[in-house]
C-alpha positions in Angstrom: 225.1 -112.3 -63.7 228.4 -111.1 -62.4 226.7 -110.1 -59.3 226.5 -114.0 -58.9 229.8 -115.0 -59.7 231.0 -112.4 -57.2 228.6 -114.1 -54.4 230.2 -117.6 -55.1 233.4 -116.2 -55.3 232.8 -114.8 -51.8 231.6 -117.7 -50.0 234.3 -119.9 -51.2 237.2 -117.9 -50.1 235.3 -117.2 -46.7 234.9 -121.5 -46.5 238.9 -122.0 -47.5 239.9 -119.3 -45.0 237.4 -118.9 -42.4 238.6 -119.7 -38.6 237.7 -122.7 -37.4 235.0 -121.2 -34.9 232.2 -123.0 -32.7 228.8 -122.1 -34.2 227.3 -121.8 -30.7 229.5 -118.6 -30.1 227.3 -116.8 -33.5 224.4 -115.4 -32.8 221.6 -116.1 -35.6 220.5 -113.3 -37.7 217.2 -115.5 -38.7 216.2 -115.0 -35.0 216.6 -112.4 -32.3 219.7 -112.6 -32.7 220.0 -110.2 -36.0 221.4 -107.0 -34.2 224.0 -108.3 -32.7 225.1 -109.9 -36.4 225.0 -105.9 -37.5 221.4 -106.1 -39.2 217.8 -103.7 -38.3 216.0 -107.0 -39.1 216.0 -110.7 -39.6 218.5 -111.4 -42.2 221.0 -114.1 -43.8 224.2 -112.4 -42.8 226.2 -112.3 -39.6 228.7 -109.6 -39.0 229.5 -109.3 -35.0 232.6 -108.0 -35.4 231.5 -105.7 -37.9 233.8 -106.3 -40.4 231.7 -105.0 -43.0 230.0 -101.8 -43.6 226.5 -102.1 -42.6 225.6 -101.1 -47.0 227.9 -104.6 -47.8 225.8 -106.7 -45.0 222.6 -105.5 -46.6 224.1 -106.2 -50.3 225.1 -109.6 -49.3 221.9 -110.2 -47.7 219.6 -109.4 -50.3 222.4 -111.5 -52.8 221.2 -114.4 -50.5 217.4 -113.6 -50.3 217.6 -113.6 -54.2 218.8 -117.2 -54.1 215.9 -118.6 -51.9 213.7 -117.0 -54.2 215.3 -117.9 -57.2 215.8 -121.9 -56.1 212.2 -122.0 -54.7 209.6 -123.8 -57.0 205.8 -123.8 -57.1 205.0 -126.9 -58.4 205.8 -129.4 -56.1 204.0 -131.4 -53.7 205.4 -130.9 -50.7 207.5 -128.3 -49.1 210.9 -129.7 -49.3 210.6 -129.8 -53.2 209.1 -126.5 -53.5 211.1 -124.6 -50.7 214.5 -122.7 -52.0 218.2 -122.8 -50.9 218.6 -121.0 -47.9 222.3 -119.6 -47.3 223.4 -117.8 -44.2 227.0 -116.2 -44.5 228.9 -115.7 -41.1 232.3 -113.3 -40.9 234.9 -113.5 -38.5 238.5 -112.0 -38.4 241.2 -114.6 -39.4 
């Protein structure tokens, strides 16, 4: 459960500080554009500037693929009722 908290706690401080930086200039890690955001694979994290070891990408990422899974549902009637949250976290120097 702390695990979590620690996730939320993380993506708010990265909203309050984060540098105001064009989206275009990210590659996406749920592309091709995964190793240049510091992942093997197709992912929900985006490190180009490597800021974080690659075993704290992979944590975060999997923190993230827990939520989709958790949020998804399997009795609704249509895919937007039965598809989960999907987060992507970007990280850039301040």
């Amino acid at each position: 459960m702390w695990n979590d908290k620690l996730l939320v706690l993380l993506l708010i401080i990265q909203l309050c500080f984060a540098q105001q930086k064009a989206i275009d200039n990210f590659p996406n890690p749920r592309t091709n554009g995964f190793s240049k955001c510091g992942l093997k694979s197709k992912g929900y994290v985006c490190d180009p500037e490597k800021q974080l070891t690659e075993q704290e990408r992979y944590r975060l990422n999997n923190d993230l693929l827990k939520l989709s899974r958790r949020t998804s549902g399997d009795r609704g009637v249509d895919f937007c009722t039965t598809k989960g949250v999907d987060a992507t976290l970007f990280i850039t120097k301040q």
